[in-house]
PQR file with spaces between the fields and no chain letter, atoms N, CA, C, O and H, PARSE charges and radii, in Angstrom:
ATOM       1  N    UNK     1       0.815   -1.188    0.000 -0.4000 1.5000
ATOM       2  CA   UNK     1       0.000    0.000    0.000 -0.0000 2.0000
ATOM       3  C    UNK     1       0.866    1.262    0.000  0.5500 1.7000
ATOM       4  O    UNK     1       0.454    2.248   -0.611 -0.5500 1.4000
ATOM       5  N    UNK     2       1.955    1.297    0.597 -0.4000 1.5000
ATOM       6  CA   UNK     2       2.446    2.174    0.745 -0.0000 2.0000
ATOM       7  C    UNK     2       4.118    2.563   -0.301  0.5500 1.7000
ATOM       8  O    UNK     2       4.981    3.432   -0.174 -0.5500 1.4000
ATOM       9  H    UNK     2       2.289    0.496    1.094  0.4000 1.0000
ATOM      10  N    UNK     3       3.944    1.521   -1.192 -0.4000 1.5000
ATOM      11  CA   UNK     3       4.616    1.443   -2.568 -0.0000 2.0000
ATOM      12  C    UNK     3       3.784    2.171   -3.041  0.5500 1.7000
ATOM      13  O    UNK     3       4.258    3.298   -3.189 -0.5500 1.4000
ATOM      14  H    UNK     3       3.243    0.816   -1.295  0.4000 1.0000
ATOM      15  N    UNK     4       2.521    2.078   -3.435 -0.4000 1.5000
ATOM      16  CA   UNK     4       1.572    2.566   -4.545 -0.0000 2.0000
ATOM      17  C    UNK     4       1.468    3.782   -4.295  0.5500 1.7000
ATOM      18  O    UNK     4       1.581    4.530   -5.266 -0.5500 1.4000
ATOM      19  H    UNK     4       2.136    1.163   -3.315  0.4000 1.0000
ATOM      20  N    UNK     5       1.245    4.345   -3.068 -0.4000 1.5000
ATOM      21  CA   UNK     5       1.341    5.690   -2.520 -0.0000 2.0000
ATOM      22  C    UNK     5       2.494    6.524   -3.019  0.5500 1.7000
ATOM      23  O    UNK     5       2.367    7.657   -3.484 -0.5500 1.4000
ATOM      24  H    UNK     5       1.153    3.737   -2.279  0.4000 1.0000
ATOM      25  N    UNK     6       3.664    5.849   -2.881 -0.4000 1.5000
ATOM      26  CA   UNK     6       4.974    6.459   -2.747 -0.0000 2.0000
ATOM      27  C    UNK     6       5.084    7.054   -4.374  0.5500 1.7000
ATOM      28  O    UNK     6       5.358    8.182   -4.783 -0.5500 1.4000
ATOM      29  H    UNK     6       3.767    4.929   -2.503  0.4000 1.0000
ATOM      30  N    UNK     7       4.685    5.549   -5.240 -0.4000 1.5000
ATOM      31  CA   UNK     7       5.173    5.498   -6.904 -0.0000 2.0000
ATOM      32  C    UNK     7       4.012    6.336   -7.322  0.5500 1.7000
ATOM      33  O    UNK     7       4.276    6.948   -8.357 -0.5500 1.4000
ATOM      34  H    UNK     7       4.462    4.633   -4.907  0.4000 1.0000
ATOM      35  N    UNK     8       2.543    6.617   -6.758 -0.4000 1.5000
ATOM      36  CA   UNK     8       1.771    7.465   -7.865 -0.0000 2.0000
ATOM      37  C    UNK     8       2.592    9.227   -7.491  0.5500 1.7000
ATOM      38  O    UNK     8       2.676   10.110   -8.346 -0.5500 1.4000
ATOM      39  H    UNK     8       2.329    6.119   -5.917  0.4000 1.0000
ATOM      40  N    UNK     9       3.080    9.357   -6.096 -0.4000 1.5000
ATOM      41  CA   UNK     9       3.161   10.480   -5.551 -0.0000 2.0000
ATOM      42  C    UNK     9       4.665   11.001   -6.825  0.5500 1.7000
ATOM      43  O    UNK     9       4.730   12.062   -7.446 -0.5500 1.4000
ATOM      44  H    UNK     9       3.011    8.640   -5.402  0.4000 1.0000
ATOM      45  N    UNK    10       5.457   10.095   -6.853 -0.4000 1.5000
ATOM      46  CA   UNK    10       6.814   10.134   -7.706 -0.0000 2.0000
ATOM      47  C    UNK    10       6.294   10.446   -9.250  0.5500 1.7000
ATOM      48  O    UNK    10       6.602   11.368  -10.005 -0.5500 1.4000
ATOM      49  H    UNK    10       5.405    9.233   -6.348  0.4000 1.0000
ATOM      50  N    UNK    11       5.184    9.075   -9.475 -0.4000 1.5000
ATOM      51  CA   UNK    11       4.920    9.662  -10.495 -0.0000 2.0000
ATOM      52  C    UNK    11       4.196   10.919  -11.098  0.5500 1.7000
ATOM      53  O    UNK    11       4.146   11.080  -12.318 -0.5500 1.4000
ATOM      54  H    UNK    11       4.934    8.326   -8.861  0.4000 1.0000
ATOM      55  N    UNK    12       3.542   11.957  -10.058 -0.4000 1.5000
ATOM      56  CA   UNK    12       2.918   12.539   -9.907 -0.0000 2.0000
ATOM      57  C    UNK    12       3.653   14.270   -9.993  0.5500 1.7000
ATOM      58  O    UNK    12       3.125   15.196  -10.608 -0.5500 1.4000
ATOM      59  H    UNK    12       3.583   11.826   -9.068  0.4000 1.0000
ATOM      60  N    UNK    13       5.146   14.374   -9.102 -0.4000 1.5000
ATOM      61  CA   UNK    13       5.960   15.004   -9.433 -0.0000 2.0000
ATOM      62  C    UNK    13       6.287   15.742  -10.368  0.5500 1.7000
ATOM      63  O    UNK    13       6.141   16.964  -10.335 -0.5500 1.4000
ATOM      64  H    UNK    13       5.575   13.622   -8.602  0.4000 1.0000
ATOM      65  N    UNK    14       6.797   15.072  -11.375 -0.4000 1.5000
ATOM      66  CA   UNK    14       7.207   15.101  -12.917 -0.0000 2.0000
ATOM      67  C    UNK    14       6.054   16.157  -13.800  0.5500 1.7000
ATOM      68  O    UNK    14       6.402   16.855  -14.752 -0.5500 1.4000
ATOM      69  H    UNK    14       6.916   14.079  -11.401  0.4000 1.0000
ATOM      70  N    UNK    15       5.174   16.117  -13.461 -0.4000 1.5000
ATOM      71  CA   UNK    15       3.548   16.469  -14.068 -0.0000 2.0000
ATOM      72  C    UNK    15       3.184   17.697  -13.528  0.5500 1.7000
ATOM      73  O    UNK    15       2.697   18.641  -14.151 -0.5500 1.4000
ATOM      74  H    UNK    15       4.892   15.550  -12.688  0.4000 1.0000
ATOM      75  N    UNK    16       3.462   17.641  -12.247 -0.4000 1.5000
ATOM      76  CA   UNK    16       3.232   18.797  -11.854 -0.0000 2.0000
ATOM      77  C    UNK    16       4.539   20.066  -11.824  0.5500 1.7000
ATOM      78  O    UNK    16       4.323   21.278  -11.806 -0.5500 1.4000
ATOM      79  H    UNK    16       3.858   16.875  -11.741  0.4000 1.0000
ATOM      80  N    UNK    17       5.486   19.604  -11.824 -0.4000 1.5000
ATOM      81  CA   UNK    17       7.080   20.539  -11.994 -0.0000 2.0000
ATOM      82  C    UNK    17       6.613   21.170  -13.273  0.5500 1.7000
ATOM      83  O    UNK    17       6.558   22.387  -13.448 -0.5500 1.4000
ATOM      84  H    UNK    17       5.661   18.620  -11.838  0.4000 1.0000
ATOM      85  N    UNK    18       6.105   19.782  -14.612 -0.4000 1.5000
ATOM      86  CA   UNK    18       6.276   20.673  -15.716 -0.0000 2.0000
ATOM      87  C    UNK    18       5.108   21.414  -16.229  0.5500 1.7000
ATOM      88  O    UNK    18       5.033   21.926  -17.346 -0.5500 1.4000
ATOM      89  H    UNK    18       6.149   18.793  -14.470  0.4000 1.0000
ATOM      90  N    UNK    19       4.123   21.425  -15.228 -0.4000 1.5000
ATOM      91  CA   UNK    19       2.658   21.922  -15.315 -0.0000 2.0000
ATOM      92  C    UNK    19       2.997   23.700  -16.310  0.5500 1.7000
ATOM      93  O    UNK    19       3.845   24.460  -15.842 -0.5500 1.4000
ATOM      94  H    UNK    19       4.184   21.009  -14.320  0.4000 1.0000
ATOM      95  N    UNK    20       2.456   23.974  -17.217 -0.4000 1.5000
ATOM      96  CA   UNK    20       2.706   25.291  -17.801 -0.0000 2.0000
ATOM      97  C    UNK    20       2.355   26.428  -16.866  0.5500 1.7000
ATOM      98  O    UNK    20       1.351   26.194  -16.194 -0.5500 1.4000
ATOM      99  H    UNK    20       1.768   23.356  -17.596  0.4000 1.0000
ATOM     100  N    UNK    21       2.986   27.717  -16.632 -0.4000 1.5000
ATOM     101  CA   UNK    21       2.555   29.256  -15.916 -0.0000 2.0000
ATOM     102  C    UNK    21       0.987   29.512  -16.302  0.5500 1.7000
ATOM     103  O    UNK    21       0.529   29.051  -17.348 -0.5500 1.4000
ATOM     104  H    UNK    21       3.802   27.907  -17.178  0.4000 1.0000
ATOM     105  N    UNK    22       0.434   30.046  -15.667 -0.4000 1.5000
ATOM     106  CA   UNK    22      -0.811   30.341  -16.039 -0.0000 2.0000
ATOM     107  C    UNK    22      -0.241   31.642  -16.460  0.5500 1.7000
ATOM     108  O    UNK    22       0.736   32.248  -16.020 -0.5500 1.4000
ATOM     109  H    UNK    22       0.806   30.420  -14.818  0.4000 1.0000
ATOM     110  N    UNK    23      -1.353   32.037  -17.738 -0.4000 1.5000
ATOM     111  CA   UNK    23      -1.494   33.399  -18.008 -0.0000 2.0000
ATOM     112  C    UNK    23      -2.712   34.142  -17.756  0.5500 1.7000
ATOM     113  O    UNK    23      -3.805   33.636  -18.009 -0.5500 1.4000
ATOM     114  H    UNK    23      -2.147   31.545  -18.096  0.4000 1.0000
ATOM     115  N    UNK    24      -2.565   35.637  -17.139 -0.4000 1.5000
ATOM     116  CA   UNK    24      -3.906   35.462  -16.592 -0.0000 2.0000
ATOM     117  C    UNK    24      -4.489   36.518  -17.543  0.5500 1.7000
ATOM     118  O    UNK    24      -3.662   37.106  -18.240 -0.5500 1.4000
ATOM     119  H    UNK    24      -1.677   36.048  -16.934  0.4000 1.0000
ATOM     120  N    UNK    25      -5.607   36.805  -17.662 -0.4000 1.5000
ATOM     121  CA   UNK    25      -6.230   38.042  -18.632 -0.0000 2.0000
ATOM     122  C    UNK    25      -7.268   38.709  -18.017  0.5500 1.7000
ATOM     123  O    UNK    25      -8.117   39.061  -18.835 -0.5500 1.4000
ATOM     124  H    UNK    25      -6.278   36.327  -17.096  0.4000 1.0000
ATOM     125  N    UNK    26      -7.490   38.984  -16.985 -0.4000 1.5000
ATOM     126  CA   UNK    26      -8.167   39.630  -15.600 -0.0000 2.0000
ATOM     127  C    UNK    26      -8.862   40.663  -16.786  0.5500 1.7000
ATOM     128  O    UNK    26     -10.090   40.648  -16.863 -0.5500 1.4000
ATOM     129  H    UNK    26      -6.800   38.699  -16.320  0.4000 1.0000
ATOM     130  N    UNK    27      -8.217   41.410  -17.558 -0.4000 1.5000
ATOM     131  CA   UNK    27      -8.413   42.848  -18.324 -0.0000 2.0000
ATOM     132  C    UNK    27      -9.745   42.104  -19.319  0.5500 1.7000
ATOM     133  O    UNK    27     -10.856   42.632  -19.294 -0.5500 1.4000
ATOM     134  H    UNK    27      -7.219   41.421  -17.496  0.4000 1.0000
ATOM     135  N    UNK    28      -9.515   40.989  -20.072 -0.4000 1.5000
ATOM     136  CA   UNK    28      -9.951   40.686  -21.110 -0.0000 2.0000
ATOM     137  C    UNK    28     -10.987   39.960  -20.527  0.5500 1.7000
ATOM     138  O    UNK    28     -11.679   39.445  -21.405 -0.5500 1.4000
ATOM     139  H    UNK    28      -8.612   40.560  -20.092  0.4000 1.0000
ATOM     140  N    UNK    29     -11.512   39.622  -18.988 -0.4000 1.5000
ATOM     141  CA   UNK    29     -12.662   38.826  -18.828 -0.0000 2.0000
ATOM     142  C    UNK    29     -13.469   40.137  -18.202  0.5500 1.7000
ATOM     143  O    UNK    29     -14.670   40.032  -18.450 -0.5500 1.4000
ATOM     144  H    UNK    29     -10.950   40.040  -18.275  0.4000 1.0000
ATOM     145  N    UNK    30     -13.125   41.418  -17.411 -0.4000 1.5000
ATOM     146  CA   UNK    30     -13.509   42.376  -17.372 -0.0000 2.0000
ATOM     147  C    UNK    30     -14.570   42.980  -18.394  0.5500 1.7000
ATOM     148  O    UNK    30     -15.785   43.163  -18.313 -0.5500 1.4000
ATOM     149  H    UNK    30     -12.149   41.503  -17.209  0.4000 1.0000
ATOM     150  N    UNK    31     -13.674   43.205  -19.341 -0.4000 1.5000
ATOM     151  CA   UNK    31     -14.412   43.172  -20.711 -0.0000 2.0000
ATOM     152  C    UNK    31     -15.205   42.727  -21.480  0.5500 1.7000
ATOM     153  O    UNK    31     -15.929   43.253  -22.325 -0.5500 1.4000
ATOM     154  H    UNK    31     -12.688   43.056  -19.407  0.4000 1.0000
ATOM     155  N    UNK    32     -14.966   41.195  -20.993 -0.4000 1.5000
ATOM     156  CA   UNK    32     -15.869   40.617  -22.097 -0.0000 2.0000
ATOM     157  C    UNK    32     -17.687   40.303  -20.701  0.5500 1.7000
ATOM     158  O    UNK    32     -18.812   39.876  -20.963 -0.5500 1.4000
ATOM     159  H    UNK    32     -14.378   40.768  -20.307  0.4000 1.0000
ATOM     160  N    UNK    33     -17.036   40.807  -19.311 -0.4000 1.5000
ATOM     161  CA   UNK    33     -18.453   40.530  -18.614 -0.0000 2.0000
ATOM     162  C    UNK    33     -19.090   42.066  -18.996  0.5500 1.7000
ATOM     163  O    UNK    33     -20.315   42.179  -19.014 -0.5500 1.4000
ATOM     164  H    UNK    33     -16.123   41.154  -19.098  0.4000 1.0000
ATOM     165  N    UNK    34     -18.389   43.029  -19.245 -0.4000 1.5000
ATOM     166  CA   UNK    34     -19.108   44.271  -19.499 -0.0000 2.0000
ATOM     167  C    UNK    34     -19.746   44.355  -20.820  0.5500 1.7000
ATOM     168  O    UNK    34     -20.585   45.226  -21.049 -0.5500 1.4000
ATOM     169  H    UNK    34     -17.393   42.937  -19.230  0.4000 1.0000
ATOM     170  N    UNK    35     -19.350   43.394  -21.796 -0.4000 1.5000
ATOM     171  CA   UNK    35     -20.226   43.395  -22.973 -0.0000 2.0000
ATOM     172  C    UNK    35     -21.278   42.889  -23.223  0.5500 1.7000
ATOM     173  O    UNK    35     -22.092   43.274  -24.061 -0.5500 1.4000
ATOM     174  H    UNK    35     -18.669   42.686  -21.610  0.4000 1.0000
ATOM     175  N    UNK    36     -21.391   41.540  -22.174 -0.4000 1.5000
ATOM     176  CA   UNK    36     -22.270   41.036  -22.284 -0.0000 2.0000
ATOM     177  C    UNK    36     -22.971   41.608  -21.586  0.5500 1.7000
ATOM     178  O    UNK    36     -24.012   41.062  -21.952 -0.5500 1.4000
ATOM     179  H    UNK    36     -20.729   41.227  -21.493  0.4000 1.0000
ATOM     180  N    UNK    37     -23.299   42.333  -20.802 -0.4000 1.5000
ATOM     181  CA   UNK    37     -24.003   43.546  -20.392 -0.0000 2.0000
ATOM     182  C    UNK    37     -24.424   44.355  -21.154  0.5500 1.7000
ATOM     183  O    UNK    37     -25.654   44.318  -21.165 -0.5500 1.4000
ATOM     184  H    UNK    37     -22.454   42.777  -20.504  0.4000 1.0000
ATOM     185  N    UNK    38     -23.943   45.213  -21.930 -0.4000 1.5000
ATOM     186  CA   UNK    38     -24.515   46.015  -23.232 -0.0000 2.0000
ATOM     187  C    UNK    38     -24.713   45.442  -24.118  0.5500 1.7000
ATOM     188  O    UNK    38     -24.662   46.021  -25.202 -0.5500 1.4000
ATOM     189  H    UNK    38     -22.943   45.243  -21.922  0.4000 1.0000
ATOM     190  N    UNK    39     -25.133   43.588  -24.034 -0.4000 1.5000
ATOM     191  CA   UNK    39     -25.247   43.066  -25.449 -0.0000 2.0000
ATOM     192  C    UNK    39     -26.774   42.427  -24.999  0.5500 1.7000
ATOM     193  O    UNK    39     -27.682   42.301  -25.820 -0.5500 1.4000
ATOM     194  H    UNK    39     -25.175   43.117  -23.153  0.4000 1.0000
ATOM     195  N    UNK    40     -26.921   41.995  -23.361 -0.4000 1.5000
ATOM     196  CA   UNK    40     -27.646   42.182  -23.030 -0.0000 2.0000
ATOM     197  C    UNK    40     -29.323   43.183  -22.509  0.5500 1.7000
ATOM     198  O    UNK    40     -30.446   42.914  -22.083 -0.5500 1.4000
ATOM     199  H    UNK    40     -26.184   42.098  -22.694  0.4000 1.0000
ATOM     200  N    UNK    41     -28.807   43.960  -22.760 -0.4000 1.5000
ATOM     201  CA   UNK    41     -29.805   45.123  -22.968 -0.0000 2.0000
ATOM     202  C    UNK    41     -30.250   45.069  -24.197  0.5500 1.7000
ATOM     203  O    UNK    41     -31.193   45.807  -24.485 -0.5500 1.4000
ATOM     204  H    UNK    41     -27.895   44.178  -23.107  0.4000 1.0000
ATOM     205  N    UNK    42     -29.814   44.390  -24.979 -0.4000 1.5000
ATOM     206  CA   UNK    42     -30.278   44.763  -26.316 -0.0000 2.0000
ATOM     207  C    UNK    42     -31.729   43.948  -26.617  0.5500 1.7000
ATOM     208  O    UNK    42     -31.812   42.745  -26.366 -0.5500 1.4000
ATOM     209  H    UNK    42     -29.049   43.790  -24.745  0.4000 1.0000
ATOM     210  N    UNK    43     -32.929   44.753  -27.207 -0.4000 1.5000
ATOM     211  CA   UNK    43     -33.801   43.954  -27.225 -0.0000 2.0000
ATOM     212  C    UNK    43     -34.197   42.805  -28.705  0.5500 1.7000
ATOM     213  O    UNK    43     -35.052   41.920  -28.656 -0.5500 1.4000
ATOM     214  H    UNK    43     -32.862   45.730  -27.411  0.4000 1.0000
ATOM     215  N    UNK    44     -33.414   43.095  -29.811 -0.4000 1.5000
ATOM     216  CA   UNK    44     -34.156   42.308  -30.458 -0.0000 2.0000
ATOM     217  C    UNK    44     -33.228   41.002  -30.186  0.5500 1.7000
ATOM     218  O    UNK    44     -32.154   41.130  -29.599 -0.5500 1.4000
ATOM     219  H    UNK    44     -32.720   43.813  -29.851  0.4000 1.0000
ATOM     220  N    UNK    45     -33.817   39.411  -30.763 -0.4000 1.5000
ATOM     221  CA   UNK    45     -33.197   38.579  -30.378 -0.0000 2.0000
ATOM     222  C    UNK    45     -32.031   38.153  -30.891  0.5500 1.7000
ATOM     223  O    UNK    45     -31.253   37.632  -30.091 -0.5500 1.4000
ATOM     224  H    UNK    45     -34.690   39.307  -31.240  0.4000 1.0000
ATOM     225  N    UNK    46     -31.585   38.269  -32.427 -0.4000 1.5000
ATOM     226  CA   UNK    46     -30.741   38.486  -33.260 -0.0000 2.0000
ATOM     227  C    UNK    46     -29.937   39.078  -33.334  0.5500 1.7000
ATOM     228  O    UNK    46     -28.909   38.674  -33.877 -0.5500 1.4000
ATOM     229  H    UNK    46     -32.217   38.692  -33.077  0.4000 1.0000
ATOM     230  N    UNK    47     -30.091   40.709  -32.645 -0.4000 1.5000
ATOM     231  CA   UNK    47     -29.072   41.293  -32.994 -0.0000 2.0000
ATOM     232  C    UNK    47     -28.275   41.174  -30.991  0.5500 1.7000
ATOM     233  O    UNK    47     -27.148   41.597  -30.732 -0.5500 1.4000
ATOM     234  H    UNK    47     -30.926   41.037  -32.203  0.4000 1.0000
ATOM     235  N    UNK    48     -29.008   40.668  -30.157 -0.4000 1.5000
ATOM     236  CA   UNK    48     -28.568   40.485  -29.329 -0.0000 2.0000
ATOM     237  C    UNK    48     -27.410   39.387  -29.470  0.5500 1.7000
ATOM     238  O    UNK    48     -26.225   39.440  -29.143 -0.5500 1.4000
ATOM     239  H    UNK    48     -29.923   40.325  -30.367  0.4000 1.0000
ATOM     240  N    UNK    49     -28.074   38.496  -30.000 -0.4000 1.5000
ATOM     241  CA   UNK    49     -26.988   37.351  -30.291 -0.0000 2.0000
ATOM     242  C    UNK    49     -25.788   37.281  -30.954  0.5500 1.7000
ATOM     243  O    UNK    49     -24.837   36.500  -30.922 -0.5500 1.4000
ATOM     244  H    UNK    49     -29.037   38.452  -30.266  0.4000 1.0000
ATOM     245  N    UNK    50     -26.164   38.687  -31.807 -0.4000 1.5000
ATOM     246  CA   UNK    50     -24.960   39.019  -32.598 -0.0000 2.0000
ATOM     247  C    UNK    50     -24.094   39.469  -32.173  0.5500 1.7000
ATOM     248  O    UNK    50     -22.909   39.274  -32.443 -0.5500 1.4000
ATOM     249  H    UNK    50     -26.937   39.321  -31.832  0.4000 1.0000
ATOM     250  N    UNK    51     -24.785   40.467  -31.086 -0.4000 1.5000
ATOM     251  CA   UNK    51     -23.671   40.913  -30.178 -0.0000 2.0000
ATOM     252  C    UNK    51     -23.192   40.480  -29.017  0.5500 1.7000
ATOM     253  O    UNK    51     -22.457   41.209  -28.350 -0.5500 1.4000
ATOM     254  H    UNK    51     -25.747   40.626  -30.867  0.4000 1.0000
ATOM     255  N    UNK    52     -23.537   39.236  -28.608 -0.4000 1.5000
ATOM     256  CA   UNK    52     -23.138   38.268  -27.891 -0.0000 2.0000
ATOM     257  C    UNK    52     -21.578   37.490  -28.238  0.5500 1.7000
ATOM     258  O    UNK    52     -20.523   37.196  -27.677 -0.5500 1.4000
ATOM     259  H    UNK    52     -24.134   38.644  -29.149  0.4000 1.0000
ATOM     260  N    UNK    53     -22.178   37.409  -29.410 -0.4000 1.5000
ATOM     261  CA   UNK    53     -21.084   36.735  -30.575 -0.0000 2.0000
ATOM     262  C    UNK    53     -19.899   37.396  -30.975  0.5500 1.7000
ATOM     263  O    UNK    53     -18.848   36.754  -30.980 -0.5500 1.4000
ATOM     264  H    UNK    53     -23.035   37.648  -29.866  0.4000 1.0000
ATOM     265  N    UNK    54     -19.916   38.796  -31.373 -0.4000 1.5000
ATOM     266  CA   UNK    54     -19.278   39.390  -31.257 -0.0000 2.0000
ATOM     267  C    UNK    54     -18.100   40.086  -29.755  0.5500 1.7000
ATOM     268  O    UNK    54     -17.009   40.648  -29.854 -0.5500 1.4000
ATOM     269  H    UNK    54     -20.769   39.317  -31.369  0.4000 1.0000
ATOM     270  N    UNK    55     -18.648   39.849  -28.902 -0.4000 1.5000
ATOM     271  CA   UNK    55     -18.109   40.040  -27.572 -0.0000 2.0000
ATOM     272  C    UNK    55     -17.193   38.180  -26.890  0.5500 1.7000
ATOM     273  O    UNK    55     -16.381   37.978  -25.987 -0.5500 1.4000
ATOM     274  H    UNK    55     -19.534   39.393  -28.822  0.4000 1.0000
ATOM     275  N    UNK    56     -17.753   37.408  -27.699 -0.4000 1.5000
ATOM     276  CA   UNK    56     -16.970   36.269  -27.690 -0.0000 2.0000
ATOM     277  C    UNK    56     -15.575   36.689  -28.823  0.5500 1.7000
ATOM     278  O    UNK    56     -14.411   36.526  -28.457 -0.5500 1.4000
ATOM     279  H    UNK    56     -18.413   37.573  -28.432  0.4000 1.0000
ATOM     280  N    UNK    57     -15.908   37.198  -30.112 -0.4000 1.5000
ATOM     281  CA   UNK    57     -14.626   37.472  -30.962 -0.0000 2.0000
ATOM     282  C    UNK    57     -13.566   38.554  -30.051  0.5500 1.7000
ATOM     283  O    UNK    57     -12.366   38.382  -29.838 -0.5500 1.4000
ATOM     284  H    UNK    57     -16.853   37.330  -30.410  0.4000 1.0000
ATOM     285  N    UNK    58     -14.175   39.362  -29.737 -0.4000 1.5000
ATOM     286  CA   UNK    58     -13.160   40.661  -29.205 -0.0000 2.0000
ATOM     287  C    UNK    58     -12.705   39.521  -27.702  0.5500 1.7000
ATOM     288  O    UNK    58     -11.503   39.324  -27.522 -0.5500 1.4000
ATOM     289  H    UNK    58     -15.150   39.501  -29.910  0.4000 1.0000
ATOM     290  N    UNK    59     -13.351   39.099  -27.088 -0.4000 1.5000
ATOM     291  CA   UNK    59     -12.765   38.294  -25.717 -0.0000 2.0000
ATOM     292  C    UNK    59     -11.497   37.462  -26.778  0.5500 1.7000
ATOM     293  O    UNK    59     -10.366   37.543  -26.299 -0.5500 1.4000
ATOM     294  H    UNK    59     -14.327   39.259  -27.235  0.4000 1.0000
ATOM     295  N    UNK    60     -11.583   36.821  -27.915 -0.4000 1.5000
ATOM     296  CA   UNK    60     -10.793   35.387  -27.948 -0.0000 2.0000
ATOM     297  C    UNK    60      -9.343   36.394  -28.253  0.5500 1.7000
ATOM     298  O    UNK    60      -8.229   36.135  -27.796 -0.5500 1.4000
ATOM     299  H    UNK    60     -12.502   36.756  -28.304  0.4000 1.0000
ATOM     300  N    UNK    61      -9.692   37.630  -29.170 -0.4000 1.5000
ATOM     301  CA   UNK    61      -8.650   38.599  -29.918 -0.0000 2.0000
ATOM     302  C    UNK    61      -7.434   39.042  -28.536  0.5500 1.7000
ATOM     303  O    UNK    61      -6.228   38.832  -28.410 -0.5500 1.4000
ATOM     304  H    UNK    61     -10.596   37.841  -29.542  0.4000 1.0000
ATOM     305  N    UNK    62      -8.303   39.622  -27.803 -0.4000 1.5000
ATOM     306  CA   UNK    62      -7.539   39.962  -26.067 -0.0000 2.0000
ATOM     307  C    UNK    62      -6.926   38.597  -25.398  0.5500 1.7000
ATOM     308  O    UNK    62      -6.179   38.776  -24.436 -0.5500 1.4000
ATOM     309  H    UNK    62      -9.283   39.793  -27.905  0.4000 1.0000
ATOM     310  N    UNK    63      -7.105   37.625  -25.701 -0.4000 1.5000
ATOM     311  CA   UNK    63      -6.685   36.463  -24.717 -0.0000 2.0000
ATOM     312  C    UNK    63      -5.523   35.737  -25.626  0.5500 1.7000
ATOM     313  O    UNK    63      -4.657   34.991  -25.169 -0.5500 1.4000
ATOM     314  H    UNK    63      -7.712   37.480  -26.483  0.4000 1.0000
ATOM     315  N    UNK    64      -5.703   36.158  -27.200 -0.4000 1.5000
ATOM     316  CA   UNK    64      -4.549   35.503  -27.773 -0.0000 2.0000
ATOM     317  C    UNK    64      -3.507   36.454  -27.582  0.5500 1.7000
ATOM     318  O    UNK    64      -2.374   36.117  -27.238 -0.5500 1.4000
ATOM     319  H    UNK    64      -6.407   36.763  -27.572  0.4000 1.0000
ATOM     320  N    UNK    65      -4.013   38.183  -27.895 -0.4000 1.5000
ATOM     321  CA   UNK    65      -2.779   39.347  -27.336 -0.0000 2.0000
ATOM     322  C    UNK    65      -2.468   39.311  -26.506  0.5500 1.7000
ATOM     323  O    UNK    65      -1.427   39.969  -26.471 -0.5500 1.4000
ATOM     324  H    UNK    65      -4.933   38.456  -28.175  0.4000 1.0000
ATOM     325  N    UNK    66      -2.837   38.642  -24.987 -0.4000 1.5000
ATOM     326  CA   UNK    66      -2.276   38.201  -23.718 -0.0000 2.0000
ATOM     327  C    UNK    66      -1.259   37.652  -23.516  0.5500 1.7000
ATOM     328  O    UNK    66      -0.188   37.996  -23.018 -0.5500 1.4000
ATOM     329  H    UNK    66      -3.682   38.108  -25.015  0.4000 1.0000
ATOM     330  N    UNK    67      -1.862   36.246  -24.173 -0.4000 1.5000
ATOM     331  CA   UNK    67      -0.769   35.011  -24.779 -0.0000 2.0000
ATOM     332  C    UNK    67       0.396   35.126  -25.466  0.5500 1.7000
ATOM     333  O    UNK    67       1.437   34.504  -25.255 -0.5500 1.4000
ATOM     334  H    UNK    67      -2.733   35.966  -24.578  0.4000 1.0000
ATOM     335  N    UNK    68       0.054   36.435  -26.792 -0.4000 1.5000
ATOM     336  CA   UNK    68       1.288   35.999  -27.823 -0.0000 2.0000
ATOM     337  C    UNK    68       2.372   37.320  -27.165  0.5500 1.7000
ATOM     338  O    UNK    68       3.469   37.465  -27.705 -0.5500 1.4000
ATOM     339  H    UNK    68      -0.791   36.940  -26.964  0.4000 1.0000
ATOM     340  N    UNK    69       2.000   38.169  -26.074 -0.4000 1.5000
ATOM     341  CA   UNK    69       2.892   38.950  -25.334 -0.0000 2.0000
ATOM     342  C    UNK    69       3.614   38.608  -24.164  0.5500 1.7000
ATOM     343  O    UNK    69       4.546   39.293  -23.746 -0.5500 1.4000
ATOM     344  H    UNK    69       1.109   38.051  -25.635  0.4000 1.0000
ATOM     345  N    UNK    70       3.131   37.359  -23.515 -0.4000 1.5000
ATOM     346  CA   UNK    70       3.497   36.773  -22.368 -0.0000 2.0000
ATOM     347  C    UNK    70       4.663   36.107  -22.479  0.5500 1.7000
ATOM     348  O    UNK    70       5.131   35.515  -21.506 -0.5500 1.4000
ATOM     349  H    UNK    70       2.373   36.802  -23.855  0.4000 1.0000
């Protein structure tokens, strides 16, 4: 029992050392909760969605400029 313990914990090590940095985008989820707020107000159903949709494009644009600056 206390092999299996030892070898998942060892094997477990390795995985977590090389676990990647988080990058964080605090700015770009800010943003994208404030749009969906003004995308929300919007009354027709379509163009709400559009601008739903659109506030998903500008969120993904900010999180890859996060990324490809980090």
């Amino acid at each position: 029992m206390v092999k299996k313990v030892l070898l998942a914990v060892m094997l477990a090590i390795p995985g977590i050392a090389g676990a990647p940095q988080y990058v964080y985008a605090d700015g770009c989820t800010t943003t994208l909760l404030d749009c969906y707020v003004a995308a929300a107000k919007i009354d027709s159903f379509w163009y709400r969605t559009a601008a739903g949709l659109d506030c998903e494009l500008q969120y993904a644009g900010c999180v890859r400029s996060v990324l490809i600056s980090a």
